[in-house]
N, C-alpha and C positions, 0 to 999 in steps of 0.2 A: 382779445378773443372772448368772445360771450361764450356762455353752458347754457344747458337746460335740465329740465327736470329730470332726465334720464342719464345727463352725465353725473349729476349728483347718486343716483340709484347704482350706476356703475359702480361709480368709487364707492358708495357703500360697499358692496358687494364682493369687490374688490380687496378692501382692508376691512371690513367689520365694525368701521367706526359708524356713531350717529349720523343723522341724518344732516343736522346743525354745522355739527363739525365737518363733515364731508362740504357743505357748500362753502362755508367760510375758509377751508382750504382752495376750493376753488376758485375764488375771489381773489384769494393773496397771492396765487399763481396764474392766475389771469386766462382759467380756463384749461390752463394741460393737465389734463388726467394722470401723467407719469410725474409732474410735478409733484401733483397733488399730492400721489401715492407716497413720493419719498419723502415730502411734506411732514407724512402724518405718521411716520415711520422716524420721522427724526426726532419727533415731538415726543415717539412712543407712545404713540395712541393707535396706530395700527396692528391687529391684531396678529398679522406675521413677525412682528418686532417683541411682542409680549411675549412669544409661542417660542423664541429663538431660542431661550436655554432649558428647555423643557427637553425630558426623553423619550424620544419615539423608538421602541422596541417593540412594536407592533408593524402590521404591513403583510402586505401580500409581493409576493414575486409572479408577473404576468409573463406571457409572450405574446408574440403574430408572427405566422408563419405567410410568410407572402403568396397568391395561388399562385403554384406550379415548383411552387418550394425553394424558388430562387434564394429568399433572403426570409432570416430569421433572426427574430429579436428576443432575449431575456433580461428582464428588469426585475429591480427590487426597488419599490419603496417602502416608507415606513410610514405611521403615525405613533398616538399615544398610546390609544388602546383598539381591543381586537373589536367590539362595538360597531365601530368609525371604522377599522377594516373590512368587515361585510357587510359595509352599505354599500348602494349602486351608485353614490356619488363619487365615494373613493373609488372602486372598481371602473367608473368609465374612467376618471381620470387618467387612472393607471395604465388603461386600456389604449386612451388617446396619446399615452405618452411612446407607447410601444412602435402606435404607428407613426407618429412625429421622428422616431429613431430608425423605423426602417426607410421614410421617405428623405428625410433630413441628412442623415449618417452622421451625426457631431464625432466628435470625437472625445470628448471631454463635457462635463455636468455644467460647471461655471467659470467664467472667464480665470476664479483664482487656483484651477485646480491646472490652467495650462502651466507646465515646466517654463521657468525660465530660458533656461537657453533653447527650449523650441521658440518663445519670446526673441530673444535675442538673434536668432538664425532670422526669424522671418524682419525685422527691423534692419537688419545686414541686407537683406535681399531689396528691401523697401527703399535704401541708401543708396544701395550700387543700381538700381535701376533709376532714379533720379538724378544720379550725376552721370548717366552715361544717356540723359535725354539733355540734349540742349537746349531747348525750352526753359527748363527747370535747373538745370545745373547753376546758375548764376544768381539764384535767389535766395533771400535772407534767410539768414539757420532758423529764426523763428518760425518762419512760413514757413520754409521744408519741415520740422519737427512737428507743423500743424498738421501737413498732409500726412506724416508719416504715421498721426495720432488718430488721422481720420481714418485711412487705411487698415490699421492695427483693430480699430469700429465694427469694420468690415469684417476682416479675419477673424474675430472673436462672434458677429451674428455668423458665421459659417459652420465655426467649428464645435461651439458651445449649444447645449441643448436650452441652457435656460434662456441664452439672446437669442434663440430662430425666433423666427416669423411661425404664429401657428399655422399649422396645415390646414385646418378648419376654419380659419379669421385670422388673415396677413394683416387684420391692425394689430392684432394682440401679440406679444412675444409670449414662449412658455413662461417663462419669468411670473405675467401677470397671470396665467392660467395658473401657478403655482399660489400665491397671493390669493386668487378668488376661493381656489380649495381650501387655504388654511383657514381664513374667512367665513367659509360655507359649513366649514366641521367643526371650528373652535378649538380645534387642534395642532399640534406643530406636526407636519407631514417634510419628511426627507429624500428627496433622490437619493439613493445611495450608491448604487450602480448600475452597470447594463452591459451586456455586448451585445455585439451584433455585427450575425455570420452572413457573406455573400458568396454564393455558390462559384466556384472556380478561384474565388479569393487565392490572389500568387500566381497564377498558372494561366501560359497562353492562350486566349481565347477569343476570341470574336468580340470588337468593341461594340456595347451595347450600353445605351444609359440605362441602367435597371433603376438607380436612384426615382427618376423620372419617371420610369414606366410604372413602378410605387404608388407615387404620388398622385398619377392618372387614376390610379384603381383607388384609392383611396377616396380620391374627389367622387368616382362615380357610387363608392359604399354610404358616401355622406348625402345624399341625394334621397 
């Protein structure tokens, strides 16, 4: 796989490394930008990997209220200092991440925050529907435990806010939108928490995708 001049700018941008180093990771990974990134993070030369034991006790807590008030979000994150919290780059971050929660609904920040046994429940459900497909049922444990790995893939860009797909750019996961911001401030910046309310939540009501109808309005605010 070839790059160009702009996947190297990325990945600058991305982890904060040089320019030098960002291509020659590129090289060594044969052009994957997500390579690259874990590349240069394993090396500890990415600027999100320097920043990981540093304190952020700073931060703003945002919301979005969806029009017509269906669905509401409140998030916290953090950085190092309050500076780097009232700039507009941290603030749309923040901003973008609100509405990535209300269109998205994860349910959890990072794949390591999901519970075990909700792990274990959905791997149960993963197993009983494979042996109860005869297709699939008669094939080797290794291949089943490969689909069940890939599946698991799935479940975790669902539920997980840092594996989504941005709303704004289905190349980029939040993940790497988290990455470019620590990059962009020289700071360690933290999801910490979030919720988010959907009107009738629990209570019988007329099936509507509101997720989706979000996500439409969001597309047309990004316009």
């Amino acid at each position: 796989m070839s790059f160009t001049a702009q996947d190297v700018k990325k990945l600058r941008d991305m982890t904060g490394v040089g320019m030098m180093d960002c291509k020659k990771a590129l090289v060594e990974t044969n052009g994957d930008i997500d390579k690259a990134v874990e590349l240069l993070r394993e090396k500890g030369m990415a600027t999100a990997a320097k920043r990981a034991g540093r304190i952020a006790s700073q931060g703003i807590v945002d919301s979005y209220i969806h029009l017509g008030g269906k669905i509401g979000v409140l998030l916290e994150v953090n950085c190092e200092t309050d500076f780097v919290a009232k700039g507009d780059l941290f603030k749309t971050f923040v901003h973008d991440l609100t509405l990535q929660i209300a269109a998205g609904n994860p349910l959890y920040i990072a794949k390591e925050d999901v519970p075990e046994d909700v792990l274990e429940h959905e791997k149960h459900i993963l197993r009983a529907q494979i042996k109860n497909d005869p297709k699939l049922a008669n094939k080797p444990d290794q291949v089943i435990q490969k689909m069940i790995d890939g599946k698991m893939n799935k479940y975790y860009q669902e539920v997980c806010l840092l594996e989504q797909a941005f709303i704004k750019d289905a190349d980029k996961k939040v993940g790497d939108l988290l990455i470019e911001a620590i990059a962009k401030t020289g700071e360690k910046i933290s999801i910490r928490r979030f919720v988010r309310y959907e009107m009738g939540e629990g209570l019988e009501k007329k099936s509507c995708d509101l997720a989706l109808e979000v996500e439409e309005q969001i597309a047309k605010m990004s316009k």
